[in-house]
N, C-alpha and C positions, 0 to 999 in steps of 0.2 A: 288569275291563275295561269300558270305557265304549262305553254304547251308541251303535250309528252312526248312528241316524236320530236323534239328540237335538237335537229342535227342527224337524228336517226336517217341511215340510208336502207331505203326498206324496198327490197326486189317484188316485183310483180309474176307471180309465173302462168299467169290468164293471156288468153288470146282475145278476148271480149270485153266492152267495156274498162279495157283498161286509162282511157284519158277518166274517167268517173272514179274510179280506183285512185288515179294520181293525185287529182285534184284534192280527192278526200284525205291522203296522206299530206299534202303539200298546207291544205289546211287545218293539217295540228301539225305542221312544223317541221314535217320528216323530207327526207328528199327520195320521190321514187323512181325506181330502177326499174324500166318494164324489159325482162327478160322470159319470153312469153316461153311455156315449157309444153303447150297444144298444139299441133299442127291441125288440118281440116280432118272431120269427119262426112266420110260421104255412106251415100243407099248400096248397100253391095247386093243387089237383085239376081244377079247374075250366081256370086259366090251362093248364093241363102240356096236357093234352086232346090239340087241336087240332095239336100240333105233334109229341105220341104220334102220331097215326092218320097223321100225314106221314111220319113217321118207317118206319111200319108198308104205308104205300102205297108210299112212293117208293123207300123203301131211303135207307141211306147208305153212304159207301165205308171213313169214320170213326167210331168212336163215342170219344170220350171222357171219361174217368170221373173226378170228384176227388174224392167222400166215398161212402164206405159205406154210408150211411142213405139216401143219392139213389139210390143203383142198387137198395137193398132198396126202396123208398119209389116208385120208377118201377116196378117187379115190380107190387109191390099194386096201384098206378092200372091197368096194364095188365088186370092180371085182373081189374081190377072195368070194365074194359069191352070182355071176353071178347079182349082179344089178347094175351095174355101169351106166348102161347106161340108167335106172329108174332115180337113183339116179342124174345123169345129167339133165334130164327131168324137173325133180321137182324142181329142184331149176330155170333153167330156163325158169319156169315158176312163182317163185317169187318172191317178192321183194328184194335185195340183199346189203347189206350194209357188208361194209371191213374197217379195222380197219389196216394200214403199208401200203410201198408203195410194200412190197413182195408180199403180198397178193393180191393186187389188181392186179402187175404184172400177177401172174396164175389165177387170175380169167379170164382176159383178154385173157388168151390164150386159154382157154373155151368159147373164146366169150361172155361173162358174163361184159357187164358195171353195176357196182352196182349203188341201187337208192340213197345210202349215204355212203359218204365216208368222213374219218378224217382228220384234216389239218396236225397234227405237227405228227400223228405214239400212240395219246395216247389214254386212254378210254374215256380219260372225253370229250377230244376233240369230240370222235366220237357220246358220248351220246348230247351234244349239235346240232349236224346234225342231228340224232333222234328225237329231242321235237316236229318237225313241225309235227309227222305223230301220223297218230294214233290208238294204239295196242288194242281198247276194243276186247275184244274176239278173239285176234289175235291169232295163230299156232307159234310161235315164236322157231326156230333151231337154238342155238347158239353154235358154236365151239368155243372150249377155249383149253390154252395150260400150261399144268402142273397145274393152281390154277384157282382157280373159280371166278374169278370178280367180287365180290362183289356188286361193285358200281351198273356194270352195269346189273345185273341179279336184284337188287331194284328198278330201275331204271324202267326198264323192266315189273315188276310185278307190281309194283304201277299204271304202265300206263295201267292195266291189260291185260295183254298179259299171255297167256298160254304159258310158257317156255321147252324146250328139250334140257338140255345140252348133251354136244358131246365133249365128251374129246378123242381124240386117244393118248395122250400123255397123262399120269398123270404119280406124282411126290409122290416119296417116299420118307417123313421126314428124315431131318439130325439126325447124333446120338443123343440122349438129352445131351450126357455129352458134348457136344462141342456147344450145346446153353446152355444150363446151366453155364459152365464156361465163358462165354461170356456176360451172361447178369449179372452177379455178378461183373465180370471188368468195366461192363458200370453201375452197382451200384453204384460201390465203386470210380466210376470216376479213374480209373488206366489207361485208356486209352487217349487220345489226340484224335482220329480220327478212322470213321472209315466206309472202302469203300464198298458199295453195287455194286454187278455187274449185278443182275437182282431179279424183283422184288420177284421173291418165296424168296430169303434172305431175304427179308424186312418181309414177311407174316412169314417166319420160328420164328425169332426173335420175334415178336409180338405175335404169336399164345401161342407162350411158356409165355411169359410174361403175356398173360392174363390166362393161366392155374394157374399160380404162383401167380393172383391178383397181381402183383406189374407192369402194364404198368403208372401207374401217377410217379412214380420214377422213371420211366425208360426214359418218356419225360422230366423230370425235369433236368435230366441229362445231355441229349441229348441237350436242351435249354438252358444251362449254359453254360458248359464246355467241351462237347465233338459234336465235328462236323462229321456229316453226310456226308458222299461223292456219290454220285452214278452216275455211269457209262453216264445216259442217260435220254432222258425224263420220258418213262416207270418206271425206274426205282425212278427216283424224285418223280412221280405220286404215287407210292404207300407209299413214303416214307411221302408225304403230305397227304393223306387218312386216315396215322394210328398217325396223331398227330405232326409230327416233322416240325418246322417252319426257324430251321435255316439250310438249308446246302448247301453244294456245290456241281453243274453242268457242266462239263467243255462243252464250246460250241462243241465239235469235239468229236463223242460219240464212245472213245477209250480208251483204261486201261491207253497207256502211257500220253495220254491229261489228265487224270484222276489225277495223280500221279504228272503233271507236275502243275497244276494246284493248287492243294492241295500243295507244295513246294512253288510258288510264294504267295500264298493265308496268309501261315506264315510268309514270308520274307516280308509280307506289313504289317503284324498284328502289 
């Protein structure tokens, strides 16, 4: 059987694991291109602070949870500046909505049943269990992790809700020269494919493209001739938010279903 990526040059836009990435492309045939589109995420203890002790002063009527690590990762800032156990308080006291099945995992170990939670792990899913309630003049705490959700912080304010984002993670931009060379390939159409592993690559890519005014040639591209891959629903969801209509999801939300999927995808083209 001959292999599906033969010949294929297939872009990497991971920061992690991409020699395992390569390998697995290089063994069905393709040739890859690691143009990494993450730069680091680091602990912003310092940034979270001030809008913790708000949080903790004022109350909210919301709190909203999307990763697991953020709600264990806000616990520790909290206790290392003696309010943890305010910060506990407040929230179970209100309304509590999670977005993964992680998250909802550690809520749960806080005894915390949230009043809305997501089907499939994605935003939009989550914003749909949202529309029944209703935010006028609401305190609205949202945790987010490395990017800002766009959808759902419009989402959110449209329904007018008073917003507090809560990032303990945030994400420092990739180099430009490694999306700048990356979106000139997917200009010029040089590439075949190419795989998202989480959605700040997709936001990386886009963000630059609209600094540069050329995201309509960039979907135009993307909608002809070069196919989308991404890792997982998350990562689909924002690849559909910023315009792209055709790509590929492999059911089994792993690099090598990724890869494997992407090879049989050509072998039926």
């Amino acid at each position: 059987m001959s292999k599906g990526l033969t010949g294929k040059r297939v872009a990497i836009g991971a920061s992690r694991k991409t020699d395992e990435i390569s390998i697995l492309i290089e063994k069905q045939g393709g040739v890859p291109i690691v143009r990494s589109l993450q730069g680091t995420v680091f602990l912003a203890e310092k940034e979270v602070g001030p809008n913790l002790n708000k949080i903790v002063n004022e109350g909210t009527d919301w709190a909203i949870f999307t990763t697991g690590i953020g709600v264990e990762t806000l616990l520790d800032i909290a206790e290392k500046q003696w309010i943890k156990q305010q910060f506990i308080n407040i929230i179970q006291q209100a309304k509590i909505a999670s977005r993964g099945y992680k998250t909802l995992s550690t809520l749960k170990k806080l005894g915390i049943n949230p009043d809305a939670v997501d089907e499939d792990g994605t935003t939009s899913s989550l914003i749909r269990t949202l529309e029944r309630f209703d935010f006028t003049g609401k305190r609205v705490m949202v945790q987010l992790h490395g990017e800002k959700a766009p959808t759902l912080i419009k989402f959110l304010e449209e329904k007018g809700a008073d917003v507090t984002l809560i990032l303990p993670y945030q994400h420092i931009p990739p180099a430009t020269e490694n999306v700048a060379t990356l979106c000139e390939e997917l200009l010029e159409e040089k590439l075949d494919a190419i795989c998202f592993t989480t959605a700040i690559q997709v936001r990386s890519l886009f963000n630059f493209a609209r600094d540069k005014d050329c995201v309509d040639r960039l979907l135009t591209s993307f909608n002809r001739n070069i196919l989308a891959v991404a890792v997982g629903k998350v990562t689909a969801e924002a690849l559909r938010e910023e315009g792209i209509k055709k790509m590929l999801v492999p059911e089994h939300e792993r690099m090598g279903a990724m890869i494997i999927e992407l090879s049989r995808y050509y072998r039926n083209d």
